[in-house]
KEKE-3310 file (N, C-alpha, C; in steps of 0.2 Angstrom, whole numbers, plus 5000, padded with zeros to 4 digits):
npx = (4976:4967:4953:4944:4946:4962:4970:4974:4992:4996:4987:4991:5002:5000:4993:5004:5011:5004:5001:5015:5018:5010:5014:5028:5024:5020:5010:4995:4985:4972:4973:4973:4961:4954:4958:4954:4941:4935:4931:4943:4940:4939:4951:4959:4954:4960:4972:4976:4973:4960:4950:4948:4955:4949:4957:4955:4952:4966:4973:4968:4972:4987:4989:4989:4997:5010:5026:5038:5035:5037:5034:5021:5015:5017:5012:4998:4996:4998:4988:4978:4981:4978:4965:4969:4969:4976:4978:4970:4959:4950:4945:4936:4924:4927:4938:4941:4944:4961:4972:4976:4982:4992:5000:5006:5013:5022:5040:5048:5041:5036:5031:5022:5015:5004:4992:4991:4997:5005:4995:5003:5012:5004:4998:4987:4978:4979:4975:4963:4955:4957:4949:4936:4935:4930:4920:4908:4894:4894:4891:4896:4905:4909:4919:4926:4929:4935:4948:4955:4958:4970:4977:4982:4987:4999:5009:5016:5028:5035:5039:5051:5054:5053:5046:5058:5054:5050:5045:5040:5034:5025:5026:5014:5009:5013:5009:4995:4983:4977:4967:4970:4981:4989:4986:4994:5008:5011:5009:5019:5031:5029:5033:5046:5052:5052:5054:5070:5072:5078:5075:5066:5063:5060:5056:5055:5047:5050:5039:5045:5051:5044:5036:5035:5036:5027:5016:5000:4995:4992:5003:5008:5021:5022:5033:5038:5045:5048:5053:5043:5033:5026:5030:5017:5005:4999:4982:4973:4957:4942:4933:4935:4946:4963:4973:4988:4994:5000:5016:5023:5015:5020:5033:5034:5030:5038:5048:5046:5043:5057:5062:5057:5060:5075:5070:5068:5071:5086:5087:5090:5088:5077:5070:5073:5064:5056:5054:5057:5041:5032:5038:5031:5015:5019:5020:5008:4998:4999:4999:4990:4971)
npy = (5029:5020:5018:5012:5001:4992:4979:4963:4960:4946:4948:4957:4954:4941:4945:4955:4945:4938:4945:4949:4935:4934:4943:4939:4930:4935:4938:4951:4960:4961:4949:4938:4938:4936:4924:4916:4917:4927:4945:4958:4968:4960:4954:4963:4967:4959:4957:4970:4968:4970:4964:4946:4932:4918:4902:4892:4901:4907:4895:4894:4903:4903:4890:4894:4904:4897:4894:4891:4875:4874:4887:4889:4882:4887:4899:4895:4891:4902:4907:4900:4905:4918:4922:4918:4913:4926:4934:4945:4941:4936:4946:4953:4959:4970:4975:4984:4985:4983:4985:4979:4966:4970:4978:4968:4960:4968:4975:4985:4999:5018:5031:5043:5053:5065:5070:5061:5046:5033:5017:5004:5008:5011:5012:5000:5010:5022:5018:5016:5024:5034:5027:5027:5042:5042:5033:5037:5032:5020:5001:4994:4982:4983:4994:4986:4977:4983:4987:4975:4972:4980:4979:4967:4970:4977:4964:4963:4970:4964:4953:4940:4944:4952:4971:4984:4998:5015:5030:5045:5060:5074:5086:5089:5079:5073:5081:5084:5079:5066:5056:5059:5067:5055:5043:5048:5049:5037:5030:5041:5037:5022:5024:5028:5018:5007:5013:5006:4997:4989:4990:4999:5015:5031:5048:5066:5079:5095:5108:5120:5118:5123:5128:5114:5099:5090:5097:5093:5083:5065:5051:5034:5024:5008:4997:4981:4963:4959:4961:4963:4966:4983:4999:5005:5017:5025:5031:5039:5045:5053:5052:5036:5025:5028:5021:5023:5017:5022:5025:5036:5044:5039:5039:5052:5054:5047:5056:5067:5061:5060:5074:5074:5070:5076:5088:5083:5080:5072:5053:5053:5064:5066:5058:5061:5073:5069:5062:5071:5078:5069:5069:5079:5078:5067:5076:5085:5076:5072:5082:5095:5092)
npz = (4928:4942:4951:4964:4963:4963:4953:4959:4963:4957:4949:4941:4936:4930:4919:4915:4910:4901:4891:4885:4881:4869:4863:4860:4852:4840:4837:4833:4844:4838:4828:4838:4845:4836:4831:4843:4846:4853:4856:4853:4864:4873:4876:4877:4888:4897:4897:4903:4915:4919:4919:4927:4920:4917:4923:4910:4901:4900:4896:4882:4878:4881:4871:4860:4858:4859:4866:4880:4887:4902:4907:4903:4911:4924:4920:4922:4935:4941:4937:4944:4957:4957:4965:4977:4994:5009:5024:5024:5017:5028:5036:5027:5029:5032:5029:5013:4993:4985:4992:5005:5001:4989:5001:5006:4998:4994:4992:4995:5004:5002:5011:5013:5027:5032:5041:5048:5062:5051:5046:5048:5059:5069:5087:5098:5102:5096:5085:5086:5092:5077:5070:5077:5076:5063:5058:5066:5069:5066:5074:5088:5088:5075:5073:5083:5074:5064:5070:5073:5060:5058:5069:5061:5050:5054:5059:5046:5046:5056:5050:5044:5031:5030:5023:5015:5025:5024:5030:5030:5040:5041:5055:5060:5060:5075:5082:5082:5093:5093:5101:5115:5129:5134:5124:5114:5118:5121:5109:5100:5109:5105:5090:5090:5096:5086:5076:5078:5073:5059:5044:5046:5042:5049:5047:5049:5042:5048:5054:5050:5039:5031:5014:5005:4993:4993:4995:4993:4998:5007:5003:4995:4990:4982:4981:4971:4972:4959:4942:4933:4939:4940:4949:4961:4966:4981:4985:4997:5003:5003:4995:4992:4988:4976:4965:4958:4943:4930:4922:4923:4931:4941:4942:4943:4956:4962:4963:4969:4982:4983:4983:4995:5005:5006:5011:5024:5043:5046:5052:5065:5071:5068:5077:5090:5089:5090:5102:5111:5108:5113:5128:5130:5128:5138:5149:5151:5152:5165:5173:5185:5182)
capx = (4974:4963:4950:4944:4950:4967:4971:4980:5000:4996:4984:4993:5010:4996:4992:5008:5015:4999:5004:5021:5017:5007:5020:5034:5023:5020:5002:4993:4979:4966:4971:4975:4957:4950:4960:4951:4933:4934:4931:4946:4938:4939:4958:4962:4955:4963:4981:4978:4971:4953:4946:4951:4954:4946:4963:4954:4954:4973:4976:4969:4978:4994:4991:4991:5003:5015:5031:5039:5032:5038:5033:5014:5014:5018:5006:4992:4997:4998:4979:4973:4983:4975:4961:4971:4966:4978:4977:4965:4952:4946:4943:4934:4918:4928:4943:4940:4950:4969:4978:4981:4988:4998:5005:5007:5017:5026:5047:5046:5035:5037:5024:5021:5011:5000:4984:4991:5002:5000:4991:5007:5015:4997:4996:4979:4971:4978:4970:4953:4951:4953:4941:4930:4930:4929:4915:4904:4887:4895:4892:4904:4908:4913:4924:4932:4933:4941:4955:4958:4962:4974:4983:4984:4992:5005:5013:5020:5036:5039:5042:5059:5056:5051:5051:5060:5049:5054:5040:5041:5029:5023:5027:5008:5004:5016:5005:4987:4982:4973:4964:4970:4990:4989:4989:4998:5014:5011:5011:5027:5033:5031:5036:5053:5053:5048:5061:5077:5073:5085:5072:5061:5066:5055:5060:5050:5049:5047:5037:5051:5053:5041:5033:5038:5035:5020:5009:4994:4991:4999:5005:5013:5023:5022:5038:5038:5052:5048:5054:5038:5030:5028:5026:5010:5005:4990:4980:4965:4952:4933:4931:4939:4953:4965:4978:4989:5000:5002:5022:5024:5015:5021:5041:5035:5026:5046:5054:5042:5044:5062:5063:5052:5065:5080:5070:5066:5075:5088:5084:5093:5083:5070:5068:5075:5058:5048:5056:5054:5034:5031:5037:5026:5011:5018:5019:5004:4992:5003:4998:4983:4965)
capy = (5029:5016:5019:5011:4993:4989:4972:4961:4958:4940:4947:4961:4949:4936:4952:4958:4938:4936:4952:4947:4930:4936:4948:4936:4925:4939:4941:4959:4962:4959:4944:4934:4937:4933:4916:4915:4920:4932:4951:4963:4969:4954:4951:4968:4967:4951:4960:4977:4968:4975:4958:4941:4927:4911:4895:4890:4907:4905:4889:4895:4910:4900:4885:4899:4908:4892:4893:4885:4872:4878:4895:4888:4877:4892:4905:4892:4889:4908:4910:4899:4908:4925:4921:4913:4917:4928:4933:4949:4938:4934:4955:4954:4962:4977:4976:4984:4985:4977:4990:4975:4962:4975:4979:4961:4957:4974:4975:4991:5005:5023:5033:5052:5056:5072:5069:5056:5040:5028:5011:5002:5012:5013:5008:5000:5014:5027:5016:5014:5033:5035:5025:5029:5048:5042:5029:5036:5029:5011:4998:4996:4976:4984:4997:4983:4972:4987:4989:4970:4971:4986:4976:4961:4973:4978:4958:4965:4972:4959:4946:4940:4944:4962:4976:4992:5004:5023:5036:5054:5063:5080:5088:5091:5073:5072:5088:5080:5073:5059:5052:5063:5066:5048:5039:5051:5049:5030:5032:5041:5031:5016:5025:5026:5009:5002:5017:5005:4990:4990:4989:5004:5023:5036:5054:5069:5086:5100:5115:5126:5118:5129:5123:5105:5096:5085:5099:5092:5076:5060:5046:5028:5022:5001:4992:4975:4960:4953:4967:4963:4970:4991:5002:5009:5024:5022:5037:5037:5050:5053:5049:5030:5023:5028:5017:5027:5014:5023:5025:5042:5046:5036:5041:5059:5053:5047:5061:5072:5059:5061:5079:5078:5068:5083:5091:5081:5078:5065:5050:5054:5072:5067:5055:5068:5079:5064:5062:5079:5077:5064:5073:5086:5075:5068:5081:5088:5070:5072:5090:5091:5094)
capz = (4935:4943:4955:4968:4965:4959:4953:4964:4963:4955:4943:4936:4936:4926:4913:4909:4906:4895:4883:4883:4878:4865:4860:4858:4846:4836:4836:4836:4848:4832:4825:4842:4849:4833:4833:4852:4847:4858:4855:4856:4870:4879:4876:4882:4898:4901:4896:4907:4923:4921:4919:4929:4916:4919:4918:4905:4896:4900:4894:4878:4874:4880:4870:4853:4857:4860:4870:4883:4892:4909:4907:4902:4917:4928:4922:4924:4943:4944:4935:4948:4962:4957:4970:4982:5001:5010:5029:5024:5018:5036:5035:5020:5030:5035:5022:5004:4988:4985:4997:5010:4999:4989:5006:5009:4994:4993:4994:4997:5004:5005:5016:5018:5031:5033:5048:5056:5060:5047:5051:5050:5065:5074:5092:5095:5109:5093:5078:5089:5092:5072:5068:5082:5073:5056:5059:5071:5069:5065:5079:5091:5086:5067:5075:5085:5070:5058:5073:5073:5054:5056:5068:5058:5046:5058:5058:5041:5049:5061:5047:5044:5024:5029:5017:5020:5026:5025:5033:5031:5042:5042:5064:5061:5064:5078:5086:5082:5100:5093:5109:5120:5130:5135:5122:5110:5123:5119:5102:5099:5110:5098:5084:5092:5095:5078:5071:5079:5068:5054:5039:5047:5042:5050:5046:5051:5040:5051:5053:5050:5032:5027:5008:5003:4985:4993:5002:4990:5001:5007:4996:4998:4986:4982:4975:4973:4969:4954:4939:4928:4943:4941:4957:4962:4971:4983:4989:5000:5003:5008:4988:4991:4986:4970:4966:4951:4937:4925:4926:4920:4937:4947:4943:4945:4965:4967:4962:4975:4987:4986:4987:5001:5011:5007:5019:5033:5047:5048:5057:5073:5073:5068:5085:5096:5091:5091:5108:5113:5107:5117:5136:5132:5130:5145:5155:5150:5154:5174:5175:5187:5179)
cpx = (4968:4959:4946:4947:4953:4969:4977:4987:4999:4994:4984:5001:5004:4996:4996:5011:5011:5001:5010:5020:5016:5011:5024:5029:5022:5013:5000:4987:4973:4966:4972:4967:4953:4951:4956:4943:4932:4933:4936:4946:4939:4945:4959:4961:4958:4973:4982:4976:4964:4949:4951:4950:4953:4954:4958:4954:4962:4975:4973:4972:4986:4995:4990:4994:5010:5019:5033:5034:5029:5036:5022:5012:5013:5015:4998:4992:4996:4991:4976:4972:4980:4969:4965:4971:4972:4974:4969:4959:4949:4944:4939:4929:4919:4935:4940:4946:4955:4974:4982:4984:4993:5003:5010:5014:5022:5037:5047:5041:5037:5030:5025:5015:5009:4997:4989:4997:5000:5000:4996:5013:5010:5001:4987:4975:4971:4973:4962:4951:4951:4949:4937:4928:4927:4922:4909:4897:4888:4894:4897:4909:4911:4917:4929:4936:4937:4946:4959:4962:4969:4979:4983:4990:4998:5010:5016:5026:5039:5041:5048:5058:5052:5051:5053:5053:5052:5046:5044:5034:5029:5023:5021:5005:5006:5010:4998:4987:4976:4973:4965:4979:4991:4990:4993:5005:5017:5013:5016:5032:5035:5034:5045:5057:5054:5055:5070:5076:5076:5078:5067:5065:5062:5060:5052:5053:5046:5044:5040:5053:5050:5037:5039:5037:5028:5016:5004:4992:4996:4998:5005:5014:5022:5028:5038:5045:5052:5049:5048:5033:5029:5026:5020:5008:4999:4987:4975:4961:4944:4930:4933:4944:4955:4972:4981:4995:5003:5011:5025:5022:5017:5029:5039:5033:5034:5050:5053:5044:5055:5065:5061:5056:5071:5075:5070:5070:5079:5084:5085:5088:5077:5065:5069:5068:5053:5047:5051:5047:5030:5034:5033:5019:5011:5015:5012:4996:4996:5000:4990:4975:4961)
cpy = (5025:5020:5015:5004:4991:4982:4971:4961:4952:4943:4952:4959:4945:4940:4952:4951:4936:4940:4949:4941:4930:4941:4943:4931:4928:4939:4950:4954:4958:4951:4937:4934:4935:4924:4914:4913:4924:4941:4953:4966:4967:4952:4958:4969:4963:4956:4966:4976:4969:4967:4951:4935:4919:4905:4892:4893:4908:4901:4890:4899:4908:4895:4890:4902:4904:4895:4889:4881:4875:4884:4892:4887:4882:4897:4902:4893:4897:4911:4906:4900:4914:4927:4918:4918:4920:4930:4941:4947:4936:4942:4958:4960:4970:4981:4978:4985:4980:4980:4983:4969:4966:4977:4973:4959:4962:4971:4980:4997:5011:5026:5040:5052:5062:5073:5065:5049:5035:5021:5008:5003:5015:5007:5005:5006:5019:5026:5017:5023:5036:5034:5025:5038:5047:5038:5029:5034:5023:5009:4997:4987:4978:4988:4991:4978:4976:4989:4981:4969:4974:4982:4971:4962:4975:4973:4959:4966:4967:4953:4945:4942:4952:4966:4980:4995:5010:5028:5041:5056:5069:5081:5088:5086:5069:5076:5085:5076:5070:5054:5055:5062:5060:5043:5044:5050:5042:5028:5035:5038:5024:5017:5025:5020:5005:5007:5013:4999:4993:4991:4994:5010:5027:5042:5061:5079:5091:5106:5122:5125:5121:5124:5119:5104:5094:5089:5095:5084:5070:5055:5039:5027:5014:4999:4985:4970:4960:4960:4966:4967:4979:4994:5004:5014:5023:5031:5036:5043:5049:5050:5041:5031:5024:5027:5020:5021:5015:5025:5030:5046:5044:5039:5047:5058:5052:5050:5065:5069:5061:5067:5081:5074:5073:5085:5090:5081:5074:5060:5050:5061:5072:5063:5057:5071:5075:5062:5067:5080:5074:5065:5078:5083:5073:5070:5084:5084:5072:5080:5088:5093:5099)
cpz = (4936:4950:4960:4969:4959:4958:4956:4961:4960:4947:4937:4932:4928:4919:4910:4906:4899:4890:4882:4879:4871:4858:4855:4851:4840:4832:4836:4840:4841:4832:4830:4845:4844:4833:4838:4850:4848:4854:4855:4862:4875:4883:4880:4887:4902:4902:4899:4914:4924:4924:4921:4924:4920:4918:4910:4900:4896:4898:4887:4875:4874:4875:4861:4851:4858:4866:4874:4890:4900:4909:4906:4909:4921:4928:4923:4931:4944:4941:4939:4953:4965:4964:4977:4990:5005:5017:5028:5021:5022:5037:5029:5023:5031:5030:5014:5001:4990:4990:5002:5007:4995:4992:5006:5004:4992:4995:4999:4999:5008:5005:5018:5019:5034:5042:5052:5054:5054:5051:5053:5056:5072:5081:5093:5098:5102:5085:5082:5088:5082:5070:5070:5077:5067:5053:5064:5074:5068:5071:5081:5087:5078:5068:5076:5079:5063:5065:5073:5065:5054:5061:5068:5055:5048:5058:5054:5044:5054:5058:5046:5036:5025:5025:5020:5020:5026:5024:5034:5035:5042:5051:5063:5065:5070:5084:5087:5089:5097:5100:5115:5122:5131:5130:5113:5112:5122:5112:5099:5102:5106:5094:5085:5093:5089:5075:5072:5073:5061:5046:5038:5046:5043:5052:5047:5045:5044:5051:5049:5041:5030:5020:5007:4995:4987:4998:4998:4995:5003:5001:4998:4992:4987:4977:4976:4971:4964:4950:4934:4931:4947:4949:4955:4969:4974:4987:4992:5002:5005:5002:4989:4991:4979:4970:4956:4949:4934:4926:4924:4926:4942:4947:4946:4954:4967:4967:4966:4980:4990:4988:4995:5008:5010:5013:5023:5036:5047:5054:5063:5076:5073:5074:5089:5094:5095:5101:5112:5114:5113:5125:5136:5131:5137:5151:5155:5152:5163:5175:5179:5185:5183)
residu = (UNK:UNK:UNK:UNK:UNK:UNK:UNK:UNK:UNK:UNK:UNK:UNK:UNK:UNK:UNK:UNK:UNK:UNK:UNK:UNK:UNK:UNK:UNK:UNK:UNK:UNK:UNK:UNK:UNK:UNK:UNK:UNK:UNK:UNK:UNK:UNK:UNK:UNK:UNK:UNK:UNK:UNK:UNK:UNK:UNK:UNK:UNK:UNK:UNK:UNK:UNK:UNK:UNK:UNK:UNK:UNK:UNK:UNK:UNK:UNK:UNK:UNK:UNK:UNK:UNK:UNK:UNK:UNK:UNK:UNK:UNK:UNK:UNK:UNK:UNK:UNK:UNK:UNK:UNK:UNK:UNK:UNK:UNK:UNK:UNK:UNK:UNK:UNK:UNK:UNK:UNK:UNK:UNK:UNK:UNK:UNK:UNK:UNK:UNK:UNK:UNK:UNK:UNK:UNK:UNK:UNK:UNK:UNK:UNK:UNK:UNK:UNK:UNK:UNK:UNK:UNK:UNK:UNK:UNK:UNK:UNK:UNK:UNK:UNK:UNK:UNK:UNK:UNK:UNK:UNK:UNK:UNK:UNK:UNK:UNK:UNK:UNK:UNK:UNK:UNK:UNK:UNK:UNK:UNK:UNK:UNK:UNK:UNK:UNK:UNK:UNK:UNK:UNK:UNK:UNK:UNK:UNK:UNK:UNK:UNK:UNK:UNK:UNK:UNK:UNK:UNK:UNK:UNK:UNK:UNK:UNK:UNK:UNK:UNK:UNK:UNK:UNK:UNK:UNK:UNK:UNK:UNK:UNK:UNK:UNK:UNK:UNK:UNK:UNK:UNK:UNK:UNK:UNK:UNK:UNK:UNK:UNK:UNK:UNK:UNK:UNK:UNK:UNK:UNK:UNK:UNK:UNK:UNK:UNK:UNK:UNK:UNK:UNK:UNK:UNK:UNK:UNK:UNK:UNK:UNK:UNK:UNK:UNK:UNK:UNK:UNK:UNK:UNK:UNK:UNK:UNK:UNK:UNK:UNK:UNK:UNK:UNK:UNK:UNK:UNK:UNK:UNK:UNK:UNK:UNK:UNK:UNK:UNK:UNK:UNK:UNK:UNK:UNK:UNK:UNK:UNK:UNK:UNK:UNK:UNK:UNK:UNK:UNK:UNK:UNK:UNK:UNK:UNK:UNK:UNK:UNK:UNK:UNK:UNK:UNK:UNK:UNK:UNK:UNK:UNK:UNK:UNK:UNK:UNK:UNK:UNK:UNK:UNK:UNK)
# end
């Protein structure tokens, strides 16, 4: 388990090609870093992500451990990529960790949610009012530039190379009137709208289920295309952010997660409640004060 900051999608792709490479020539760990100069130390962080290798520490480790050309040329281009600027770089001031390119680069992502909608199903009046509770002493100009990130984030789903999405929610975060009737009414609203695109699956587990697998907190699961690339589990809390690799827990976070779709509502019932939800804000902003 990593803590606050998970290596990008490039540089954990760059990592696991360098050990492999390394594998295949049939070096150990020892006698490949002393060929280098380098420590132990040194090689292992380059091979687990901890540490960004410079191209030029890539272009020696490649040029020792041989092989093909093509494959050399192609992990250099991808050590110089590693930094390569992406749309949440203009967010740096307000964006931390790898959460938004991991999204960015993701196939797949599953999503339970506990408190609330997640960011990528925010409306903006519902994302302002979280971060108005979560940041109250910030100035108003950092509020507004952490709601203009989240809907940056939001463009994800509108791509033509989309990932599936599949949200479970907890009725709880349906019930939370973040911001008040008005835009809570707006905000399931959306989610019903975003729920017809072919590539989105929002499912709601209901009160009534009683205990689940995943009462201990929410999750997201991260799958990517590339098979050299392991999911990752992202958590967030008042502690940061914890981004878990290991793949012994990640299989167990997908076996929960998919228990935790048995219970929910199919996705036709589970927009009927959302529906449902959503007149009763209504009615409730029309009522007279």
């Amino acid at each position: 388990m990593t803590s606050a900051q998970s290596p990008t999608v490039r540089h954990r792709r760059l990592a696991r090609q360098l050990r492999t490479a390394r594998e295949d020539s049939g070096l150990s760990m020892e006698s490949a870093a002393a060929a280098l100069g380098w420590s132990r130390p040194k090689l292992v962080r380059f091979e687990t992500a901890r540490t960004r290798p410079k191209p030029a520490d890539v272009e020696a480790m490649l040029d020792l451990y041989g092989g093909a050309e093509a494959v050399k040329l192609a992990l250099m281009q991808l050590a110089r990529d590693i930094r390569k600027r992406g749309w949440w770089s203009a967010f740096g001031d307000v964006l931390t960790g790898s959460f938004a390119e991991l999204e960015d680069d993701a196939a797949s992502i599953r999503s339970w949610q506990v408190q609330c909608i997640p960011g990528l199903l925010q409306t903006s009046d519902y994302a302002l009012a979280l971060i108005r509770i979560g940041s109250p002493d910030d100035p108003e100009d950092v509020l507004l530039r952490r709601l203009q990130a989240r809907m940056a984030r939001r463009a994800l789903l509108e791509r033509r190379n989309a990932p599936s999405y599949t949200v479970v929610l907890d009725e709880a975060a349906l019930r939370r009137p973040v911001g008040g009737p008005w835009v809570m009414g707006r905000q399931l609203d959306a989610l019903i709208n975003t729920a017809q695109k072919p590539h989105v699956s929002i499912r709601v587990v209901p009160a009534s289920a009683g205990e689940h697998a995943c009462m201990d907190g929410a999750f997201v699961i991260l799958s990517f295309a590339a098979d050299l690339d392991p999911d990752v589990v992202y958590l967030e809390g008042m502690g940061g952010e914890i981004y878990v690799e290991d793949v012994g827990q990640v299989s167990r976070c997908k076996v929960r997660f998919d228990r935790l779709c048995d219970q929910a509502l199919s996705e036709e019932d589970s927009m009927a409640l959302v529906a449902e939800i959503a007149r009763e804000y209504q009615q409730s902003d029309e009522s007279p004060h």
